[in-house]
N, C-alpha and C positions, 0 to 999 in steps of 0.2 A: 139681327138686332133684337134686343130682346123686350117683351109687348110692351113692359110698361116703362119704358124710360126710350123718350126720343130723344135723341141726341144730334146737333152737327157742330163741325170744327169747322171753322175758314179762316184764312190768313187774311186778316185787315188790311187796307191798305195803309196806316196806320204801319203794319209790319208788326202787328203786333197778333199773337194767337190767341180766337177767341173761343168758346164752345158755350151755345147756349142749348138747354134743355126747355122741352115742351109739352103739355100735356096732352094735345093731340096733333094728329096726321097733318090737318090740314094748315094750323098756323107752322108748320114746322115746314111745309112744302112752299109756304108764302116768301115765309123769307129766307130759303134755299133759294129759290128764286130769282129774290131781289140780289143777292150774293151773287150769284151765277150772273146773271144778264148787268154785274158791275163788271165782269170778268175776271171775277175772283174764284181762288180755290176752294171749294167747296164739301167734306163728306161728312155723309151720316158715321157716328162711330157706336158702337154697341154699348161702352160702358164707358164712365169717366168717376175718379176717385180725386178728391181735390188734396188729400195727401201725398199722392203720388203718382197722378198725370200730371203734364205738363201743361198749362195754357197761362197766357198774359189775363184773360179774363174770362171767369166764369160767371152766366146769368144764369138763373133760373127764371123761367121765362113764366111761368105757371104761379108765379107769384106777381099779385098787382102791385107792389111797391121795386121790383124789376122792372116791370112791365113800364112801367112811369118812369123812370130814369133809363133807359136805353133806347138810344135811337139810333135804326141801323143805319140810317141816312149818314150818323157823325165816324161809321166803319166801313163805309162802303165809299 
């Protein structure tokens, strides 16, 4: 994965595909996590291009007005 961009995809239960990006390790292993122990599919992906990946929703997590309107409680 490359340093500066953390990345994970999981499939909502929603069914719907999400990918949020993080500025560092630890909030990105938090709510991998909370993902995981919903028993939801969960990975890190290395890169994501919002022209031409696919996902239902992209946050940037690393910004506080994302950060305020996402709650993984309403995807999990």
């Amino acid at each position: 994965m490359s340093a500066d961009r953390k990345l994970i995809k999981f499939g909502a239960s929603t069914g719907f595909t999400v990918v949020l990006e993080f500025g560092n390790d630890a909030e990105m292993t938090e709510y991998r996590s909370k993902i995981e122990n919903a028993d939801l599919q969960c990975e890190n992906i290395d890169n994501f291009n919002l022209l031409f990946d696919e996902a239902d929703l992209f946050m940037d997590m690393r910004s506080p007005e994302c950060r305020a309107q996402f709650d993984i409680e309403d995807w999990i």
